[in-house]
DRENGUNU-116366 format. One record per residue (C-alpha): residue in one letter; x, y, z; residue number from 1. Coordinates in steps of 0.02 Angstrom, whole numbers, padded with zeros to 5 digits. Layout:
{rec a {X Y Z} NUM}
...
***
This chain:
{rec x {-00879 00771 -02440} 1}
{rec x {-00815 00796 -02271} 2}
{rec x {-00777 00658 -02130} 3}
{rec x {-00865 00667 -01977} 4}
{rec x {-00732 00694 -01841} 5}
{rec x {-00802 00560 -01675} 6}
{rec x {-00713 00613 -01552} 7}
{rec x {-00724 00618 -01359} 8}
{rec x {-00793 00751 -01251} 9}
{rec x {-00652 00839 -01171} 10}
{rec x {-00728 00821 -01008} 11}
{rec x {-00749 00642 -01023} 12}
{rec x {-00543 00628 -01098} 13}
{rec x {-00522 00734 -00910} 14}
{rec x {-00621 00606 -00797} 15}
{rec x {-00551 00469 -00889} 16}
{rec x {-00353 00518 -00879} 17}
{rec x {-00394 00559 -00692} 18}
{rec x {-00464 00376 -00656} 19}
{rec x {-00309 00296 -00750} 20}
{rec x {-00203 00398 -00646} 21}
{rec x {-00270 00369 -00485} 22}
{rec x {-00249 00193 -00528} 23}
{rec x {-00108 00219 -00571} 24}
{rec x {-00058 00296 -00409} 25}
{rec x {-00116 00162 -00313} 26}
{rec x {-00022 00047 -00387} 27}
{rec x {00113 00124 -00358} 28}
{rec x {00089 00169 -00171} 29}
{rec x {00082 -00028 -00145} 30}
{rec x {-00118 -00024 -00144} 31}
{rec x {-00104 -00209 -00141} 32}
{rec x {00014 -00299 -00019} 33}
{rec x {-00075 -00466 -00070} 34}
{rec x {-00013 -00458 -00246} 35}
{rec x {00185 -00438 -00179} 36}
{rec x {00186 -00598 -00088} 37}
{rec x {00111 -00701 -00205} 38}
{rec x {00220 -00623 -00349} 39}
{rec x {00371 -00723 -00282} 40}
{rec x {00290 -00895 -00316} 41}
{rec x {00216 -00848 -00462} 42}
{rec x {00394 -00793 -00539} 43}
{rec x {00448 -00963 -00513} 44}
{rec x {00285 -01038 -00579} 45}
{rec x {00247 -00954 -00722} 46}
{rec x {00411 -00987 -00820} 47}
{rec x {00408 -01160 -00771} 48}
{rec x {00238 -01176 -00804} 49}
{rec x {00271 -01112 -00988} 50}
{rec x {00420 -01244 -00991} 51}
{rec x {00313 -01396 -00947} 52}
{rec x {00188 -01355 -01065} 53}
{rec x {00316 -01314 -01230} 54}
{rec x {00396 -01467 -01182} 55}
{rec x {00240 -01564 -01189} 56}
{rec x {00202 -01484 -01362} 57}
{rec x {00385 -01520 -01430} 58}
{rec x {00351 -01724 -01370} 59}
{rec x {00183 -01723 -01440} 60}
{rec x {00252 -01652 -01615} 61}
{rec x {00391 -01780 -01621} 62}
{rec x {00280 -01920 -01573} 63}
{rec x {00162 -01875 -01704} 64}
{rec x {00313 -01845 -01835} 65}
{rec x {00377 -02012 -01786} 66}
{rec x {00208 -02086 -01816} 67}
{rec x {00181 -02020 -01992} 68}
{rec x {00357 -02098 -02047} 69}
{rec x {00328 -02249 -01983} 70}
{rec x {00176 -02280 -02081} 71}
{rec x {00281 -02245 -02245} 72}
***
């Protein structure tokens, strides 16, 4: 018994590698000015964004840990 082999046409593999490269291309050229002025707020953001919320998570875990030994 042999396995049937699925594989793509190889001129759909072609038209898809071309439309990953053009975007590729464009990203590179600066196709988006919009996305370079808002990354410098967003590099602040993010991280403290992630910050905030493990810091929530780390208080709500010791309040609840607190909690449970309290009722012993």
């Amino acid at each position: 018994m042999k396995l049937r082999v699925y594989d793509a046409d190889p001129d759909r593999v072609e038209r898809i590698r071309a439309r990953c490269l053009a975007r590729l291309e464009a990203r590179r050229s600066g196709g988006r000015a919009g996305a370079r002025h808002a990354s410098g707020w967003r590099r602040r953001l993010e991280p403290a964004l992630a910050v905030g919320l493990g810091a929530l998570y780390l208080a709500d875990a010791n309040i609840r840990a607190l909690a449970a030994c309290a009722d012993r």
